[in-house]
C-alpha positions as CSV (number, residue, x, y, z in Angstrom):
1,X,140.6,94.4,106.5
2,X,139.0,95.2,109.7
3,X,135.2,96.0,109.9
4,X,133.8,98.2,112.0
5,X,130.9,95.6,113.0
6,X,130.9,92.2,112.0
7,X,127.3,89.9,112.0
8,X,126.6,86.5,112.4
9,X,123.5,85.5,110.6
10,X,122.0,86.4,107.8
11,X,118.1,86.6,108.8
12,X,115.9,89.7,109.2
13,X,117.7,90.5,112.7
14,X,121.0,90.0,111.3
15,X,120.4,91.9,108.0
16,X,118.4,94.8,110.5
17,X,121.6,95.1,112.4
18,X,124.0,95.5,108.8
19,X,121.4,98.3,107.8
20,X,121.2,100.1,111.1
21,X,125.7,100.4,111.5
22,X,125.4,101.3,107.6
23,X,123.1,104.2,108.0
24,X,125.7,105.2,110.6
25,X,128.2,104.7,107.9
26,X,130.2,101.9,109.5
27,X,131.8,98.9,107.4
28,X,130.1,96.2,108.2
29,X,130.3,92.4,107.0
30,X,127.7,89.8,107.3
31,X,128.5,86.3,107.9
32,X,126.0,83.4,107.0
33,X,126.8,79.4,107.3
34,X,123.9,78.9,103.9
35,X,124.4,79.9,101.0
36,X,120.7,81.3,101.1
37,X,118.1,82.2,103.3
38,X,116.5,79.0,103.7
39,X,115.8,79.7,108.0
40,X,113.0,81.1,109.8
41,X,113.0,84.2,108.1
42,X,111.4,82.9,105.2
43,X,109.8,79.8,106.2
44,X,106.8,82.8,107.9
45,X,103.8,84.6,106.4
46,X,106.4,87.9,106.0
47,X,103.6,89.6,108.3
48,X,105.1,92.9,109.8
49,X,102.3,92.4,112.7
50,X,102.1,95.6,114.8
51,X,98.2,94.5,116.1
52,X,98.4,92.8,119.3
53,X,101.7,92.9,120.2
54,X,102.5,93.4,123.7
55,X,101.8,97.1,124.7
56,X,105.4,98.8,125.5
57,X,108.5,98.0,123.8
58,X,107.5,95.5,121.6
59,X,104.4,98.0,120.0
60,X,107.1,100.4,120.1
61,X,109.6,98.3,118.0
62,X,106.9,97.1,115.9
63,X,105.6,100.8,114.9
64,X,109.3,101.8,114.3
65,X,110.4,98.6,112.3
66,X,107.0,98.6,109.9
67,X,108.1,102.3,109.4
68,X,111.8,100.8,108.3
69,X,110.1,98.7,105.7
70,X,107.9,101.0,104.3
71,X,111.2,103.2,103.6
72,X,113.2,100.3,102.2
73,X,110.8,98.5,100.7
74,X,110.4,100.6,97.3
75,X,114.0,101.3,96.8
76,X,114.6,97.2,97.6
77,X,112.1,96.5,94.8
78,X,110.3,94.9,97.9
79,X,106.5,94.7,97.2
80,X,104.4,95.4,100.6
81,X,101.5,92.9,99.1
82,X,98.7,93.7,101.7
83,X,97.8,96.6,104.3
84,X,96.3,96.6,107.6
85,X,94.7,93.4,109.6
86,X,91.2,92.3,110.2
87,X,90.1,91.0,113.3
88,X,86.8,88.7,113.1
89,X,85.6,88.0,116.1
90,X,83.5,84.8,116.4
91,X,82.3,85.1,119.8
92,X,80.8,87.6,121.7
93,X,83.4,87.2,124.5
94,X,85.9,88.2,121.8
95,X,84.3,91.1,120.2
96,X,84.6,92.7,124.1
97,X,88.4,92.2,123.9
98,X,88.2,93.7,121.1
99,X,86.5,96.6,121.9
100,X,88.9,96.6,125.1
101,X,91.3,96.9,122.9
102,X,90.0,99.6,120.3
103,X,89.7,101.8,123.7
104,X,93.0,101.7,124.7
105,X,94.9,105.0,124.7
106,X,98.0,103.5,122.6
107,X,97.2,100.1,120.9
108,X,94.0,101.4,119.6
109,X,94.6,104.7,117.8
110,X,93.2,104.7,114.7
111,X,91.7,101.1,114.8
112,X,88.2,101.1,113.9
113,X,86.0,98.6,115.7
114,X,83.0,97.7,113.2
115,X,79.7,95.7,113.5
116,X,78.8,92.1,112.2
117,X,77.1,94.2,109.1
118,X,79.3,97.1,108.6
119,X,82.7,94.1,108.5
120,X,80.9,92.3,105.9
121,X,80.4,95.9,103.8
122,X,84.0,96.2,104.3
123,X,85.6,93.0,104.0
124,X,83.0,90.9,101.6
125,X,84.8,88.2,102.0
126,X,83.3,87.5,105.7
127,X,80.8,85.0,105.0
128,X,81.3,83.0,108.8
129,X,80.8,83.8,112.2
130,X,81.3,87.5,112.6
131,X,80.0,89.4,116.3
132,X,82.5,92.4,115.7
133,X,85.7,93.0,113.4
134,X,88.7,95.2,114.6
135,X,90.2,96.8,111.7
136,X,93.9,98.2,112.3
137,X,95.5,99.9,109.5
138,X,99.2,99.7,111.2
139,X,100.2,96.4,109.7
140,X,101.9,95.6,106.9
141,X,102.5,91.6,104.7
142,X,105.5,91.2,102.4
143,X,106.6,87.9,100.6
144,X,109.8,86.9,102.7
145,X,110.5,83.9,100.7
146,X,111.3,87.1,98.0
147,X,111.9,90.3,100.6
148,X,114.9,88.3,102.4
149,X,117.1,88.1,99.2
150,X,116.0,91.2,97.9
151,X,117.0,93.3,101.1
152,X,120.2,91.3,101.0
153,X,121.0,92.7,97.6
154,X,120.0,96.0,98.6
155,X,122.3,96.1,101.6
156,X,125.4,95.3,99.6
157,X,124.8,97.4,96.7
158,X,122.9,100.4,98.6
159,X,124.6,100.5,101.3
160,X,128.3,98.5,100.5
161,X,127.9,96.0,103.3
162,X,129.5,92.7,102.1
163,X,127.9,89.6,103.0
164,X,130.0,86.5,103.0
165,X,128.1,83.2,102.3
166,X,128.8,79.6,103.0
167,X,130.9,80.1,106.1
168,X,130.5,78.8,109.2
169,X,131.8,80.8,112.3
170,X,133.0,78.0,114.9
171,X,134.4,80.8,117.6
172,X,134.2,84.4,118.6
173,X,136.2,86.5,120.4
174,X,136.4,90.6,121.1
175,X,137.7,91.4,117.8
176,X,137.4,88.4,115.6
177,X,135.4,85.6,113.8
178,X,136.7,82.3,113.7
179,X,135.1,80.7,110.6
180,X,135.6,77.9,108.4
181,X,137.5,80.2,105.7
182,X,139.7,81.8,108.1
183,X,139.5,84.9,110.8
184,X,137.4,87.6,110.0
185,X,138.0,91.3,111.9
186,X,136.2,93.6,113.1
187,X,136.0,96.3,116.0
188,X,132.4,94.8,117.4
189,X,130.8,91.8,116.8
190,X,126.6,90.8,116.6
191,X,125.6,87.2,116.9
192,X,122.0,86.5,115.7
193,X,122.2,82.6,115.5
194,X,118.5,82.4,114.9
195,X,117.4,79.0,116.6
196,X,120.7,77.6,116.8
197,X,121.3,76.9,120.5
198,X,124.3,74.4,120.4
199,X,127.0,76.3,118.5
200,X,127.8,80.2,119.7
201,X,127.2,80.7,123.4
202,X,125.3,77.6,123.8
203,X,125.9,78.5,127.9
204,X,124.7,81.7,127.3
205,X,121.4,80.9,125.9
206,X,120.6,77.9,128.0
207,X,120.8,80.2,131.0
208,X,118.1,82.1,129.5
209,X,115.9,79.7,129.3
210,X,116.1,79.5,125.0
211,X,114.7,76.6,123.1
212,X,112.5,76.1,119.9
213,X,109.0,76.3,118.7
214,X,108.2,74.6,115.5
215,X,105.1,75.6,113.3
216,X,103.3,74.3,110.2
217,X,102.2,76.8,107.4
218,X,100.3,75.4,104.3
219,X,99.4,77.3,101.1
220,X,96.2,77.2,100.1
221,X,95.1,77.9,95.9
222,X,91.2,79.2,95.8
223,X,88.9,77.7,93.8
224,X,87.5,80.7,92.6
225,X,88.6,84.1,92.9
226,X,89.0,85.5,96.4
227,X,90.3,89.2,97.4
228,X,91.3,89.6,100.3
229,X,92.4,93.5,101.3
230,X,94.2,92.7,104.6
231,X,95.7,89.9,106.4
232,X,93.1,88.3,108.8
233,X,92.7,87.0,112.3
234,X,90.5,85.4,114.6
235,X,89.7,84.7,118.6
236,X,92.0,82.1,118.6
237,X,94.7,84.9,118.3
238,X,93.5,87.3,120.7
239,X,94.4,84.9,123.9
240,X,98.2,84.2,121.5
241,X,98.9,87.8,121.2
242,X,99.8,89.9,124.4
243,X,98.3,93.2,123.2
244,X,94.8,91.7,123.2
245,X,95.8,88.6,125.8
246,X,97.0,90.9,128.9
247,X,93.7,92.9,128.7
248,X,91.3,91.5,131.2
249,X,88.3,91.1,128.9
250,X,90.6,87.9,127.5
251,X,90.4,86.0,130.6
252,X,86.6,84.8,129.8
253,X,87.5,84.2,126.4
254,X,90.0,82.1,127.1
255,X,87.7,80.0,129.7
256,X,85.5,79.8,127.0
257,X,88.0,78.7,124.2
258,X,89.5,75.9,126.3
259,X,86.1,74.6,126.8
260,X,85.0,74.4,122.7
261,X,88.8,74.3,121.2
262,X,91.3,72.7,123.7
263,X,93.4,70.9,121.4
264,X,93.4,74.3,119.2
265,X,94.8,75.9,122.4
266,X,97.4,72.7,122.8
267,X,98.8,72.6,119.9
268,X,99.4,76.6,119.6
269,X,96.7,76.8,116.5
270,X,95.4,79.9,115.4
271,X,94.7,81.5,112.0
272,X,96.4,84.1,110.4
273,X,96.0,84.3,106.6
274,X,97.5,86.2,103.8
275,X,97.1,86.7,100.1
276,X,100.2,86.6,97.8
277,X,100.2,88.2,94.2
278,X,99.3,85.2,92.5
279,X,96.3,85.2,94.6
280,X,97.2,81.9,96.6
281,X,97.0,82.2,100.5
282,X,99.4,81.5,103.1
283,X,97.7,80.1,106.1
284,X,98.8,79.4,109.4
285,X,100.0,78.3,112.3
286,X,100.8,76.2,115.0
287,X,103.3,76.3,117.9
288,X,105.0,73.1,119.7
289,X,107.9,73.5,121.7
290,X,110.5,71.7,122.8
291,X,114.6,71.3,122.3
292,X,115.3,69.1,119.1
293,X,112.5,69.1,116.4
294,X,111.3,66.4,114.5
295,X,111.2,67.3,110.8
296,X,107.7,66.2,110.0
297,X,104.4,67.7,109.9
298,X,101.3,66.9,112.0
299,X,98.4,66.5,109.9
300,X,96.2,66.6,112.9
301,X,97.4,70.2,113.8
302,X,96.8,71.2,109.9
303,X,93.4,70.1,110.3
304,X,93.2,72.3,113.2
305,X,93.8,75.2,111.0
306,X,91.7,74.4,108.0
307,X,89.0,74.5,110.5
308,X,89.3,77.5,112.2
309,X,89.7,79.0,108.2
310,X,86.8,77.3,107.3
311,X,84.6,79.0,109.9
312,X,85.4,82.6,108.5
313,X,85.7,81.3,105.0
314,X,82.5,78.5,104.6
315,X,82.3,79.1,101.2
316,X,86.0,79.0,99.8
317,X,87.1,75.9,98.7
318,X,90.7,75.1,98.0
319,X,93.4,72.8,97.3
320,X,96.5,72.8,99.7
321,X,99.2,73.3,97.5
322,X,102.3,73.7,99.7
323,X,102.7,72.5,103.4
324,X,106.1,73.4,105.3
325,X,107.6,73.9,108.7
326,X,109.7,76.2,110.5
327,X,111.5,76.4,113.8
328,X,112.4,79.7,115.6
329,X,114.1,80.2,119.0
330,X,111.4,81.0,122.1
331,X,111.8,82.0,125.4
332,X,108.9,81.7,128.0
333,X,110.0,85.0,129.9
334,X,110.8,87.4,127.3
335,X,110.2,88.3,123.7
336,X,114.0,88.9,122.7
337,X,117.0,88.7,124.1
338,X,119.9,91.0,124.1
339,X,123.3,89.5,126.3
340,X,126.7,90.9,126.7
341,X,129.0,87.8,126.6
342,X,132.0,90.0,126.4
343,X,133.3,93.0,125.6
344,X,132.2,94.7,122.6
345,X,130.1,91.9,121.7
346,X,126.4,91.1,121.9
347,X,124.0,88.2,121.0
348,X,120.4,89.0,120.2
349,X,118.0,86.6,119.8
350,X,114.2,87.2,118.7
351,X,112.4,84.8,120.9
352,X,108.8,85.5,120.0
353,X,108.4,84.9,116.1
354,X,108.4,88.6,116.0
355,X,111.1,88.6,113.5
356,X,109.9,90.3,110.9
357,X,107.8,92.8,113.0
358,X,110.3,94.1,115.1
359,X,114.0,93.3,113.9
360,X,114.4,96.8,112.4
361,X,114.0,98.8,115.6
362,X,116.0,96.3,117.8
363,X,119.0,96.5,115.3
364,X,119.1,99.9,115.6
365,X,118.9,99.8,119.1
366,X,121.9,97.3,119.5
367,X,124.1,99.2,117.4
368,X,123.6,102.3,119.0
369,X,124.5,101.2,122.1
370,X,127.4,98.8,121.3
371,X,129.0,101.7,119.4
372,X,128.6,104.8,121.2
């Protein structure tokens, strides 16, 4: 049989690209080396983050994609677990980016920006530091340790795409797969190799610049009940995330942050935290970067996170009950990458840890203009 597209990877980018050519009612086969998702797909807080990324194409893809899940999502038996993100600000340098950022034309529609009081009548859970919050409504959290299989199953019995596990592709050419059980067909071909660098187009993506950044998540099990009715952020993001970064109010926050927290600021630290159902949180997460990753955690950099937690949460205490890593490909010039190695062929690469937040929209994009 010959598909109409064929895809390599079976991540969030990989499975965005089989939805987008089946809503165009193209045959389409998916191709994956595990016989799971165990890759960075999962290994994240399954935050659809729309908040603070980068004003222009990446809020754009970020708006369309969390639409994307919200339409899937029920009809994938995917739960979308929280709504909207909370911004505390801790300093008064960062409640100014973001009011900067509540008054911007695009970014800021419908974001309320709320006092230290009015925050802690909405979100009771604020018992730190508070000089503002930012409350965006935009954002959405799924579990992606369960969303990734589930949209997998839904694109093979929703939409027919077949997904073929277990095979590893060692070659492609315009036309064909070369894997380890045998040639697969297909009329256009979509590599998504996630962070591997080494086996498909290795040249291609080390003249872009492409290597890895590696971060540490824990999961943390309350004490006592907590609620919490968002996902939450704090300064540490706003000089992370270009949205709020590339507005000029961040540039004294960041002077200010690399006096009080440098080795928060070296080690990529800064808190996001999310609620599952059970009512454990995910917490995270840190960013070091380099080539070839070791495989073990730094406790030092956990630490790092605990405390930047504990200073909007004094009061919660916790046991760790999971600690993990992940690695995901980065670039320091660009937050995806879309090449043409030959004809009627592309490799796309998400090279921001924007996966989940802006796959959808870029899938469609790709497949639009590969097939038209």
């Amino acid at each position: 049989m010959t598909y109409d597209i064929a895809i390599v990877g079976a991540g969030i980018l990989g499975l965005a690209h089989a939805l987008a050519a089946s809503r165009l009612g193209l045959s389409v086969v998916v191709v994956d080396r595990d016989q799971r998702a165990v890759g960075a797909s999962i290994r994240n807080f399954g935050f659809v983050t729309v908040t603070g990324q980068q004003n222009g194409d990446c809020w754009r893809r970020a708006m369309r994609s969390r639409d994307i899940w919200e339409e899937i999502a029920p009809a994938a038996g995917i739960c979308v677990l929280q709504h909207g993100l909370a911004v505390v600000a801790r300093r008064p340098e960062a409640a100014s980016v973001l009011e900067a950022f509540r008054n911007h034309p695009v970014m800021g529609e419908d974001c309320e920006l709320l006092s230290p009081a009015e925050g802690r009548a909405r979100f009771p859970w604020i018992t730190g530091e508070a000089e503002a919050v930012l409350y965006s409504p935009h954002d959405r959290r799924v579990e992606s340790r369960d969303a990734i299989p589930r949209l997998a199953a839904f694109l093979e019995s929703a939409h027919g795409v077949t997904i073929r596990r277990g095979l590893a592709v060692h070659a492609v050419d315009s036309g064909r797969l070369v894997t380890s059980g045998g040639v697969v067909e297909a009329r256009h071909v979509v590599v998504c190799p996630g962070d591997d660098l080494a086996t498909l187009f290795p040249d291609r993506l080390a003249h872009y610049g492409v290597h890895r950044s590696k971060l540490q998540m824990m999961r943390l099990r309350p004490l006592k009940p907590l609620h919490l009715n968002c996902a939450v952020m704090t300064d540490l993001s706003l000089v992370r995330y270009l949205g709020y970064s590339e507005l000029p109010e961040a540039r004294p926050l960041l002077s200010r942050l690399r006096s009080e927290q440098p080795a928060h600021l070296a080690g990529g630290v800064h808190l996001i935290a999310v609620q599952s159902a059970d009512g454990t949180l995910v917490v995270g997460d840190t960013h070091v970067y380099g080539d070839t990753m070791d495989p073990f955690s730094d406790n030092a950099l956990d630490e790092l996170v605990l405390e930047e937690f504990g200073a909007v949460f004094p009061h919660v205490d916790y046991e760790v009950t999971e600690r993990w890593i992940g690695t995901y490909a980065a670039a320091h010039d660009r937050l995806v990458l879309i090449d043409t190695p030959m004809d009627r062929v592309r490799l796309v690469v998400v090279t921001s840890g924007t996966g989940a937040s802006t796959s959808f929209a870029i899938g469609e994009e790709v497949i639009q203009e590969l097939c038209a």
